[in-house]
PDB file of N, CA, C, O and CB in Angstrom:
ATOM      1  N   UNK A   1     162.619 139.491 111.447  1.00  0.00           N
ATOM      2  CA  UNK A   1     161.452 139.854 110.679  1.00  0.00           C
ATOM      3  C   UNK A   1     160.222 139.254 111.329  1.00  0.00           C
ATOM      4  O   UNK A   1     160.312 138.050 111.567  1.00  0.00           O
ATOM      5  CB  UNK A   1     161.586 139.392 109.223  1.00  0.00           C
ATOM      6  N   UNK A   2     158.832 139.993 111.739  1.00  0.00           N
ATOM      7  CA  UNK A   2     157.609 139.619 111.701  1.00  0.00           C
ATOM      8  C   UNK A   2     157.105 139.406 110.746  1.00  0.00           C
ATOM      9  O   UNK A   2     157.314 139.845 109.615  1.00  0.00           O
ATOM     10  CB  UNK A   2     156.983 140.191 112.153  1.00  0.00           C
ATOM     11  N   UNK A   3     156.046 138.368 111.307  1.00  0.00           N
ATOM     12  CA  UNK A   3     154.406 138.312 110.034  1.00  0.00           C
ATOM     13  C   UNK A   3     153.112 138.382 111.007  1.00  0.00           C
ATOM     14  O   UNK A   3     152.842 137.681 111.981  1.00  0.00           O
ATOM     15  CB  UNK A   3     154.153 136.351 108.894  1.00  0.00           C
ATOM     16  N   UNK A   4     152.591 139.173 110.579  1.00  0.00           N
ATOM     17  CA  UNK A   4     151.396 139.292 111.680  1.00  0.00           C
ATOM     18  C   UNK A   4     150.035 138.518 110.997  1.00  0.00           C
ATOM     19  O   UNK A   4     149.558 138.570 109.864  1.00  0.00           O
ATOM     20  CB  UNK A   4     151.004 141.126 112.042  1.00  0.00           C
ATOM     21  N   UNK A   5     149.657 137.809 112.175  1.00  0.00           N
ATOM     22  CA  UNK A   5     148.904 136.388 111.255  1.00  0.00           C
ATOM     23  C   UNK A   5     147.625 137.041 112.544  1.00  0.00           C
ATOM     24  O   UNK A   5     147.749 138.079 113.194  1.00  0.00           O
ATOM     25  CB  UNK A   5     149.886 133.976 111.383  1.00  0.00           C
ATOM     26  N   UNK A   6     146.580 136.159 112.598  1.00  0.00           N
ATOM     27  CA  UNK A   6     145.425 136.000 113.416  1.00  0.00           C
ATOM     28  C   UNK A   6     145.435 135.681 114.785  1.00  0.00           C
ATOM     29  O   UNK A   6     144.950 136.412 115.649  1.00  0.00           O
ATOM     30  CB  UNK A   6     144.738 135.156 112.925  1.00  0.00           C
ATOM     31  N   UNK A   7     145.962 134.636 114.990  1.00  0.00           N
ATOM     32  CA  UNK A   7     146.864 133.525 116.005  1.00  0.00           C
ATOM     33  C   UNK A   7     147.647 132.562 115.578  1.00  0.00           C
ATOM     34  O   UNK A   7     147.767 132.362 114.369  1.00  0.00           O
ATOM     35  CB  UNK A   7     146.106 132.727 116.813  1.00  0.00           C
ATOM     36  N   UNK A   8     148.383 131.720 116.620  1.00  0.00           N
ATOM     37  CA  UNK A   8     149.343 131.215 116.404  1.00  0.00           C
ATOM     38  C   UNK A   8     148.814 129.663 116.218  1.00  0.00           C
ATOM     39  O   UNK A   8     149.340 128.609 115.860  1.00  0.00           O
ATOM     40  CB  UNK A   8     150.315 131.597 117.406  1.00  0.00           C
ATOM     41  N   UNK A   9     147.153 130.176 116.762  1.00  0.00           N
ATOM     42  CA  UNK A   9     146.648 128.837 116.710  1.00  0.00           C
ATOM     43  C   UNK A   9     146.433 128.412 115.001  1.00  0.00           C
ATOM     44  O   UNK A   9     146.737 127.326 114.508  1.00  0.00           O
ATOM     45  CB  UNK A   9     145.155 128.803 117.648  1.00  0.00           C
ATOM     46  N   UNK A  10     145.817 129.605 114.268  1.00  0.00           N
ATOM     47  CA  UNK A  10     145.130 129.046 113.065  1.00  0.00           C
ATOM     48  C   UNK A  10     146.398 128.662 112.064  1.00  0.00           C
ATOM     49  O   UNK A  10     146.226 128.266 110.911  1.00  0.00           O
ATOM     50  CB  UNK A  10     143.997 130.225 112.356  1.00  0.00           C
ATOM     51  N   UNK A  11     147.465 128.809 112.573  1.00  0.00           N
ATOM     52  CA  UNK A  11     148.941 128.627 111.323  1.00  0.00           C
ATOM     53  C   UNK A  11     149.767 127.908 111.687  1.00  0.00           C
ATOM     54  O   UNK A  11     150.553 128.077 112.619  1.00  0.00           O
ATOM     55  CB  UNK A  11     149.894 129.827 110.947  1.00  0.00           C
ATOM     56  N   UNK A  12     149.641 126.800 110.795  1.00  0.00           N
ATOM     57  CA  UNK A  12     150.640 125.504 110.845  1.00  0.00           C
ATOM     58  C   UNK A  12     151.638 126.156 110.241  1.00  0.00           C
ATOM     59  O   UNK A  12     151.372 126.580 109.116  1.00  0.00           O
ATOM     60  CB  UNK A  12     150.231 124.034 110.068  1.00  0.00           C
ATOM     61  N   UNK A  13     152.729 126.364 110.667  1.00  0.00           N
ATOM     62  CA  UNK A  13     154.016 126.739 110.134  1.00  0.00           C
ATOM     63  C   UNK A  13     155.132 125.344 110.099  1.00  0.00           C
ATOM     64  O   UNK A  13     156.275 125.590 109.712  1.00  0.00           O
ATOM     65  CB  UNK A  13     154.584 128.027 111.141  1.00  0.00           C
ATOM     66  N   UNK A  14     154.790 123.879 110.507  1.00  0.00           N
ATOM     67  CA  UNK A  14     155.470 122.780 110.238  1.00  0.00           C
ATOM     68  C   UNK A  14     156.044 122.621 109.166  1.00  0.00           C
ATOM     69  O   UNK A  14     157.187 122.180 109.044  1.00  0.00           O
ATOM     70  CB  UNK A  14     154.885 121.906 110.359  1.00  0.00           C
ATOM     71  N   UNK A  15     155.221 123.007 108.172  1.00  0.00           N
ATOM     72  CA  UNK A  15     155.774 122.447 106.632  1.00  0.00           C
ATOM     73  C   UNK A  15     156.899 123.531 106.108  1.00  0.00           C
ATOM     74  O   UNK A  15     157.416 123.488 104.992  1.00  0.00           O
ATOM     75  CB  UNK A  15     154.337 122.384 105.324  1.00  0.00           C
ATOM     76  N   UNK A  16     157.096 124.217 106.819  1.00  0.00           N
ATOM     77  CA  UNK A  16     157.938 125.691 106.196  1.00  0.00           C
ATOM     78  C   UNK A  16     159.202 125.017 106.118  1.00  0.00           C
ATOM     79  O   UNK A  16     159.609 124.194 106.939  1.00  0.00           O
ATOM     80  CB  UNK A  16     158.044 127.314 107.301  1.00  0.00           C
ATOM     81  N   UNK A  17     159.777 125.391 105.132  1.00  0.00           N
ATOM     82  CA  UNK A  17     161.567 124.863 105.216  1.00  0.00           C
ATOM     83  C   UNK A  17     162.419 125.944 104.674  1.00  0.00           C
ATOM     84  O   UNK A  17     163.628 126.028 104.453  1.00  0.00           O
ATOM     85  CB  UNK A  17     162.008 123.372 104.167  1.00  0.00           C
ATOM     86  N   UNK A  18     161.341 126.805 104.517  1.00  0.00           N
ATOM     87  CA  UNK A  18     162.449 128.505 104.773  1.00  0.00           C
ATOM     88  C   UNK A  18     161.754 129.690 105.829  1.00  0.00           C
ATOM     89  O   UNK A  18     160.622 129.391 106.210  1.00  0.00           O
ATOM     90  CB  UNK A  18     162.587 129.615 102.894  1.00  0.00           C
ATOM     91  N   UNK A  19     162.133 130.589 106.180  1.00  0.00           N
ATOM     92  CA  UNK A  19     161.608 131.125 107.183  1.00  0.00           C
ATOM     93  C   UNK A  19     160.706 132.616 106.557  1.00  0.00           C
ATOM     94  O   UNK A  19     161.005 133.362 105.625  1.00  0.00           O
ATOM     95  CB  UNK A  19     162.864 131.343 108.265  1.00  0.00           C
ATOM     96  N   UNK A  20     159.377 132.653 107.618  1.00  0.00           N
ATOM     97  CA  UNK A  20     158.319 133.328 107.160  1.00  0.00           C
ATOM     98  C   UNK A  20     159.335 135.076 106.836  1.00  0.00           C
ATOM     99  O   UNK A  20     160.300 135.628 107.365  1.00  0.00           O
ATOM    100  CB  UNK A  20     156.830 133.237 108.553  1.00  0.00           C
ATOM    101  N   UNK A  21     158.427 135.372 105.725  1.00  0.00           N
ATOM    102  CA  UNK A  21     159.069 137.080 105.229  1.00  0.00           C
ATOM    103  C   UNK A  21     157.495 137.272 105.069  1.00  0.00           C
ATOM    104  O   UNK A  21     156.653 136.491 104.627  1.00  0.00           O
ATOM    105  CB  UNK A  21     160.388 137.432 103.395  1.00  0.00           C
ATOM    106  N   UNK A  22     157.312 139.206 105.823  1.00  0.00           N
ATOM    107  CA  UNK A  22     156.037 139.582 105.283  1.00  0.00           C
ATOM    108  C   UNK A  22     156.022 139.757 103.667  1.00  0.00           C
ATOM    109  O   UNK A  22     156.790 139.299 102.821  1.00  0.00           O
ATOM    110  CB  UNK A  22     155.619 140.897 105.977  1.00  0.00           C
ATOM    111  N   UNK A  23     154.773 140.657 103.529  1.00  0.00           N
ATOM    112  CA  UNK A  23     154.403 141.069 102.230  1.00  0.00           C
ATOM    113  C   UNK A  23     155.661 142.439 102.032  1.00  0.00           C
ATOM    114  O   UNK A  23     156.350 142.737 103.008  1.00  0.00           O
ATOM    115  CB  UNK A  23     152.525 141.558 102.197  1.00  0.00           C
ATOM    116  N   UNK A  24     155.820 143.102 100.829  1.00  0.00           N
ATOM    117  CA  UNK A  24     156.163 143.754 100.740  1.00  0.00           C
ATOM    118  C   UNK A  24     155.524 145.361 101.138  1.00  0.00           C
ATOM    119  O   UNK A  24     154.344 145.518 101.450  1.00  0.00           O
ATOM    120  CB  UNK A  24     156.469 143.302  99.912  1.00  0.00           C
ATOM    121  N   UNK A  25     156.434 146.390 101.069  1.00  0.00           N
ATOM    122  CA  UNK A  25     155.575 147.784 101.902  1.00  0.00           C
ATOM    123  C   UNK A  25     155.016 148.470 101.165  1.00  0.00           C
ATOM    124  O   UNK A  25     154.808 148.117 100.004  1.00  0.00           O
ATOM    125  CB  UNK A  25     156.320 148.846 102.664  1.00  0.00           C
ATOM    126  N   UNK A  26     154.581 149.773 101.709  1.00  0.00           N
ATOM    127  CA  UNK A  26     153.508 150.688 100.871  1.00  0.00           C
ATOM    128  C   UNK A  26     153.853 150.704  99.421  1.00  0.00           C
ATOM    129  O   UNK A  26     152.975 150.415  98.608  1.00  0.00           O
ATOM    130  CB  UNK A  26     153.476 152.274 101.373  1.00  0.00           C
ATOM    131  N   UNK A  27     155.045 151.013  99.028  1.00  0.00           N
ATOM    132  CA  UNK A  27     155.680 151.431  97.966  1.00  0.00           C
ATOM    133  C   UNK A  27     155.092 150.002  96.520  1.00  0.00           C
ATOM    134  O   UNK A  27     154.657 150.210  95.387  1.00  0.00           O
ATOM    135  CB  UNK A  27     157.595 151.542  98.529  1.00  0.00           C
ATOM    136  N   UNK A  28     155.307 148.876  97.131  1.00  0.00           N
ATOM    137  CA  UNK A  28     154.409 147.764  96.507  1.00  0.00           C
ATOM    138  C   UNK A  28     153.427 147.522  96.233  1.00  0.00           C
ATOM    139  O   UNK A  28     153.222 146.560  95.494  1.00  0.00           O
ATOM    140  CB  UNK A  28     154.340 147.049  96.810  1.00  0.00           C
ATOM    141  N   UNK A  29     152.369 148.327  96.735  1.00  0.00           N
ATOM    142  CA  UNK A  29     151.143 148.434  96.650  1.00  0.00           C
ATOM    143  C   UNK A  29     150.347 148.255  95.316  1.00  0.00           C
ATOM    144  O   UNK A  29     149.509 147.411  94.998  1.00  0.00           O
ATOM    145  CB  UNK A  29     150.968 149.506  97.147  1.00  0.00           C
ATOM    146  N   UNK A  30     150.942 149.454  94.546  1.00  0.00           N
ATOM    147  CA  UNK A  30     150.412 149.916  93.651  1.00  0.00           C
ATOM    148  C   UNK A  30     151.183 148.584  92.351  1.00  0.00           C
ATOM    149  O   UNK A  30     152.389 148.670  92.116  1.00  0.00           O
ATOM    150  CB  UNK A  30     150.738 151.702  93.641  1.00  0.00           C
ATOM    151  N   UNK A  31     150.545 147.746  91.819  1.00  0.00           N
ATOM    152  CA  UNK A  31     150.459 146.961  90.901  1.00  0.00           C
ATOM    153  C   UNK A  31     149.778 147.047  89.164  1.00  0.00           C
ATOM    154  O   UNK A  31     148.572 147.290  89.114  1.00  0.00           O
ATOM    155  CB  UNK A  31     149.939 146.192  91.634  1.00  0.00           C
ATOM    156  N   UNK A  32     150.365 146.896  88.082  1.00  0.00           N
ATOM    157  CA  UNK A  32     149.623 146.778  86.775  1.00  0.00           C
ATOM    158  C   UNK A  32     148.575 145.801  87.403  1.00  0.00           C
ATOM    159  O   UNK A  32     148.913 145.056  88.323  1.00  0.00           O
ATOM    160  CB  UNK A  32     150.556 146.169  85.341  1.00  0.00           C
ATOM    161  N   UNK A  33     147.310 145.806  86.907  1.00  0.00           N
ATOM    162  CA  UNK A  33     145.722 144.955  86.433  1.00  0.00           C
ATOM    163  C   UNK A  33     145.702 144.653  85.198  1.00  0.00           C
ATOM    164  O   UNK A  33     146.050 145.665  84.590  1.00  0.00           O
ATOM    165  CB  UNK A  33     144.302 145.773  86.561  1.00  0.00           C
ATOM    166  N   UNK A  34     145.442 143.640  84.330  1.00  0.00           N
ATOM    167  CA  UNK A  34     145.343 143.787  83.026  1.00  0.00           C
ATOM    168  C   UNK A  34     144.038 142.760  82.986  1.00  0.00           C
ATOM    169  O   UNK A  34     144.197 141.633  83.455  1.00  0.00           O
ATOM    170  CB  UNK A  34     146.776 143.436  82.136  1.00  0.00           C
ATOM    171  N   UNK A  35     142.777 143.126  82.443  1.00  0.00           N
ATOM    172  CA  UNK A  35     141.778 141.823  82.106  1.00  0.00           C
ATOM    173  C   UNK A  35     141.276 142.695  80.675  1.00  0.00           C
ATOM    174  O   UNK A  35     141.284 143.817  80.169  1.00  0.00           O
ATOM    175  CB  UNK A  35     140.225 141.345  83.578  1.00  0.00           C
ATOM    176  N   UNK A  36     140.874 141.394  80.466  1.00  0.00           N
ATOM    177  CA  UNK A  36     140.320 141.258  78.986  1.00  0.00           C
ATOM    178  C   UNK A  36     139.029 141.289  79.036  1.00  0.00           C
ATOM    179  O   UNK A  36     138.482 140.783  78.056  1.00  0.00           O
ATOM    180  CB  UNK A  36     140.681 140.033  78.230  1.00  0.00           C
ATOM    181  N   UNK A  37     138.231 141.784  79.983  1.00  0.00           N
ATOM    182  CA  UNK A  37     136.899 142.299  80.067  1.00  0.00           C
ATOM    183  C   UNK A  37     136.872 143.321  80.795  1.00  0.00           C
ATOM    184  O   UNK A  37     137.936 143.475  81.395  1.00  0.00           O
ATOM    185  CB  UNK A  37     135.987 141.476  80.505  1.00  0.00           C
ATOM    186  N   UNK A  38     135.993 144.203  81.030  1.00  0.00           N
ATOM    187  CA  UNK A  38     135.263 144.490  81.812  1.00  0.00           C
ATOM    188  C   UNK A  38     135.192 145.580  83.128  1.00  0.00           C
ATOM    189  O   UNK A  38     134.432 146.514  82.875  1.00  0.00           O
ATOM    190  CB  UNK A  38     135.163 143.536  81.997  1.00  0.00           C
ATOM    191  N   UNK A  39     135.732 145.644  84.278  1.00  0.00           N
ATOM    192  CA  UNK A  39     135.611 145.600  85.438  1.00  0.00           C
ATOM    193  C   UNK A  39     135.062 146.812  86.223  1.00  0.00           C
ATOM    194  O   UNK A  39     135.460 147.977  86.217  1.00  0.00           O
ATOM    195  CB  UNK A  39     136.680 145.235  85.771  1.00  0.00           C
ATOM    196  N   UNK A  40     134.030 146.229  86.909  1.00  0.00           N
ATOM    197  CA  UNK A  40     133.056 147.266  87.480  1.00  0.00           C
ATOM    198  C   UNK A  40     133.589 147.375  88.982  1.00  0.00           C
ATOM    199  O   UNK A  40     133.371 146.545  89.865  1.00  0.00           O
ATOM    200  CB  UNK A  40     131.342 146.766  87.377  1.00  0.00           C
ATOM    201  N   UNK A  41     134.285 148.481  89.099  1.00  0.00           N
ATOM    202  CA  UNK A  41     134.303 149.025  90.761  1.00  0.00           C
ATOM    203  C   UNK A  41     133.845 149.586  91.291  1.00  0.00           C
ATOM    204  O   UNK A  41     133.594 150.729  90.908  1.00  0.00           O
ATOM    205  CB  UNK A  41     134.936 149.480  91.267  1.00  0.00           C
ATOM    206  N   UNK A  42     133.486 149.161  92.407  1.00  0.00           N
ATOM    207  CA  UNK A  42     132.009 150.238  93.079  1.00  0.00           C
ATOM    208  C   UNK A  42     133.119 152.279  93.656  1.00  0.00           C
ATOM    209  O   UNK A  42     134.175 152.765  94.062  1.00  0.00           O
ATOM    210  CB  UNK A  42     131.008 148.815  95.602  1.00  0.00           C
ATOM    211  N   UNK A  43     131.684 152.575  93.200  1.00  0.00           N
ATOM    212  CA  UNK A  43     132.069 154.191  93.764  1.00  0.00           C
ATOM    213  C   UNK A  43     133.138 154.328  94.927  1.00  0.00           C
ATOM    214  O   UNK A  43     133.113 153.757  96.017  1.00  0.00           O
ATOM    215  CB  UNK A  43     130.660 154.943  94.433  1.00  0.00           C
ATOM    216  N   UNK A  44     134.028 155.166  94.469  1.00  0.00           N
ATOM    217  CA  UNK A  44     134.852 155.765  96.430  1.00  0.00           C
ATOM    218  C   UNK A  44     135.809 154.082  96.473  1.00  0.00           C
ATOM    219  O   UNK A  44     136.456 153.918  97.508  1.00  0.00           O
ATOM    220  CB  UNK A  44     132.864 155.943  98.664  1.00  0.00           C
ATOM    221  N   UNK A  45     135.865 153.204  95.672  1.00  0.00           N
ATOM    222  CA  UNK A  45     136.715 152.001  96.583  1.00  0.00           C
ATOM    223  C   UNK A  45     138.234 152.027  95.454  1.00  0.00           C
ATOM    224  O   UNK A  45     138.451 152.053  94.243  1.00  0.00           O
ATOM    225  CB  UNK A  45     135.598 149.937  96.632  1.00  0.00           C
ATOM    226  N   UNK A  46     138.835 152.008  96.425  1.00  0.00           N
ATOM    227  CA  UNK A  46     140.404 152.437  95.830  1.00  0.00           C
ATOM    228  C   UNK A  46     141.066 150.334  95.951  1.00  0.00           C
ATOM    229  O   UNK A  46     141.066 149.783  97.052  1.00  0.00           O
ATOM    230  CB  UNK A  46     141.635 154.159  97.515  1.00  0.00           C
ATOM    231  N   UNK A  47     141.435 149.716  94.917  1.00  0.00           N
ATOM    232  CA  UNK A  47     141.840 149.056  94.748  1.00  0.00           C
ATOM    233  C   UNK A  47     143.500 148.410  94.924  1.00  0.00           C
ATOM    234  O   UNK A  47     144.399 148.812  94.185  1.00  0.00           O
ATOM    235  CB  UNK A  47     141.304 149.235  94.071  1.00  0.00           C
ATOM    236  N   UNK A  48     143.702 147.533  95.829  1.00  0.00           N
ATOM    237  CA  UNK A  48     145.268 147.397  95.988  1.00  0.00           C
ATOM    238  C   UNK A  48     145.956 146.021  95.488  1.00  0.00           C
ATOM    239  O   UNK A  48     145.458 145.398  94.551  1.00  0.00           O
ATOM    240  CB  UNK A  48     145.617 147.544  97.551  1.00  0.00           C
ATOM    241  N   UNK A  49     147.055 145.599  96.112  1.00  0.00           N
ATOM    242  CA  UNK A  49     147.544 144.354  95.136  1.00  0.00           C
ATOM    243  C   UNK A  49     146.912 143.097  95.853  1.00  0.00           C
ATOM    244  O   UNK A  49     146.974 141.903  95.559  1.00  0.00           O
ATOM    245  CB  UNK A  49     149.399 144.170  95.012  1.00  0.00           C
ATOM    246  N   UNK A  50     146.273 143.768  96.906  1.00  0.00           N
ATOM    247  CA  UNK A  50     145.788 141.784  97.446  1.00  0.00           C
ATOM    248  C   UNK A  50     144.096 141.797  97.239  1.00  0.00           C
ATOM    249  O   UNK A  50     143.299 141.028  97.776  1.00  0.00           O
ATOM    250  CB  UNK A  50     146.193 141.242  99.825  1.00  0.00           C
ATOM    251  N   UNK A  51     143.839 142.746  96.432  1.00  0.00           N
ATOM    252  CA  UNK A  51     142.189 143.148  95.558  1.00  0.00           C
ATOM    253  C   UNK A  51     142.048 142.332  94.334  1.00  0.00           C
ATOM    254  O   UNK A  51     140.959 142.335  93.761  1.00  0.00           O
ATOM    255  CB  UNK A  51     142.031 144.921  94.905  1.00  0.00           C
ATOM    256  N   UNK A  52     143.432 141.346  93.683  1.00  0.00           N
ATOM    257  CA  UNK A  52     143.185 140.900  92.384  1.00  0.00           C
ATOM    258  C   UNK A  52     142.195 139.676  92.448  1.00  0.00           C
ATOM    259  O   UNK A  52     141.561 139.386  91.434  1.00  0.00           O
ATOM    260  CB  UNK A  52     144.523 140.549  91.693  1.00  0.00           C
ATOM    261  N   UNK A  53     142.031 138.897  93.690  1.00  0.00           N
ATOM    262  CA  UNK A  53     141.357 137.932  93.518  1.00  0.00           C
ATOM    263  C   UNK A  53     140.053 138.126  93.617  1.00  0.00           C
ATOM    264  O   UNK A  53     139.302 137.278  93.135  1.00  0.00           O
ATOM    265  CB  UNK A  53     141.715 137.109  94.176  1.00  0.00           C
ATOM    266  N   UNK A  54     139.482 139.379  94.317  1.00  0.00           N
ATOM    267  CA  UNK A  54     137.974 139.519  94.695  1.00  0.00           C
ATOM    268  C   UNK A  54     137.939 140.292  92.627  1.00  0.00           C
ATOM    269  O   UNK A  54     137.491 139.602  91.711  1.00  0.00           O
ATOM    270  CB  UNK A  54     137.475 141.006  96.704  1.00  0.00           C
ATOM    271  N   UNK A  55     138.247 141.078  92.505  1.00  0.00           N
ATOM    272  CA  UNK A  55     138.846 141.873  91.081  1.00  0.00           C
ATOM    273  C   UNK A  55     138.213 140.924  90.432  1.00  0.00           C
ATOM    274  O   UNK A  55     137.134 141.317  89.989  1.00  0.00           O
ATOM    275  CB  UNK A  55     140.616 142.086  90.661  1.00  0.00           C
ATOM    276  N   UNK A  56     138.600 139.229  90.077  1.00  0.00           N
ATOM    277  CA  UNK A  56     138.833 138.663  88.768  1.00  0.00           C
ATOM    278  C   UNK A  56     137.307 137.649  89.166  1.00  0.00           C
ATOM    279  O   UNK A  56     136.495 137.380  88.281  1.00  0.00           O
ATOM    280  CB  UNK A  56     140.695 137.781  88.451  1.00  0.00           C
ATOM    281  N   UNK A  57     137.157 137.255  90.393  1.00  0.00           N
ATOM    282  CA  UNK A  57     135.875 136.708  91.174  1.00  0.00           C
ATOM    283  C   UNK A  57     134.796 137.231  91.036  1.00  0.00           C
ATOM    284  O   UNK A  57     133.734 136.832  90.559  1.00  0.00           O
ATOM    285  CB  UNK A  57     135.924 136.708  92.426  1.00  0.00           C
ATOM    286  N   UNK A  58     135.235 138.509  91.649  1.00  0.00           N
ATOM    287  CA  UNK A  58     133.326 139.545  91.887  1.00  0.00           C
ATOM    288  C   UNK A  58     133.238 140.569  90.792  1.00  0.00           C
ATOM    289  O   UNK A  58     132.090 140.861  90.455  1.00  0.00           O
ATOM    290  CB  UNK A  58     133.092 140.811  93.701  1.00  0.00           C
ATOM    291  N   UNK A  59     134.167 141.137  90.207  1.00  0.00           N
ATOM    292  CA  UNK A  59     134.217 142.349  90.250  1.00  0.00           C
ATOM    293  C   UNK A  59     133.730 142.342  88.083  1.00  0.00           C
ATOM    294  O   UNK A  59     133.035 143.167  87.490  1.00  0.00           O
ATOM    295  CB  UNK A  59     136.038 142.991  91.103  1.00  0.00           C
ATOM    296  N   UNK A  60     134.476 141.042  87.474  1.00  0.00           N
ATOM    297  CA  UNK A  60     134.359 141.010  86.187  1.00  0.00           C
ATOM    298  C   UNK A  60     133.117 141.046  85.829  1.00  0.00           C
ATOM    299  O   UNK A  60     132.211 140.647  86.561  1.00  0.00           O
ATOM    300  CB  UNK A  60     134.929 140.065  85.674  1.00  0.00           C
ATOM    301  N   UNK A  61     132.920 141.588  84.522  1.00  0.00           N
ATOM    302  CA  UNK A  61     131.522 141.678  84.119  1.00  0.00           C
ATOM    303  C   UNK A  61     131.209 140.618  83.261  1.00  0.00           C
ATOM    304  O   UNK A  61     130.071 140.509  82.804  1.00  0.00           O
ATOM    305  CB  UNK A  61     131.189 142.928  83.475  1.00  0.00           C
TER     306      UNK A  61
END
């Protein structure tokens, strides 16, 4: 299995004591959202599962 990172420079992988697995595939993508306010998404931008943190940061009203 790969993980495709930046370089090999910016990732300490020392502390690992199980071995790296990517993210899961397309089919994973698509995730429940649930907030209790709000949420304004700009026009045309299609939202995915690694969008929850900008989502709950930028995006709440």
């Amino acid at each position: 299995s790969k993980v495709i990172g930046t370089s090999p420079e910016r990732h300490d992988l020392s502390g690992l004591t199980e071995p790296l697995r990517s993210h899961g595939g397309i089919t994973e993508q698509r995730v429940p959202m649930i907030a209790n306010r709000p949420i304004s998404v700009p026009e045309g931008r299609t939202l995915r599962n690694f969008d929850v943190f900008d989502v709950a940061l930028n995006l709440v009203l």
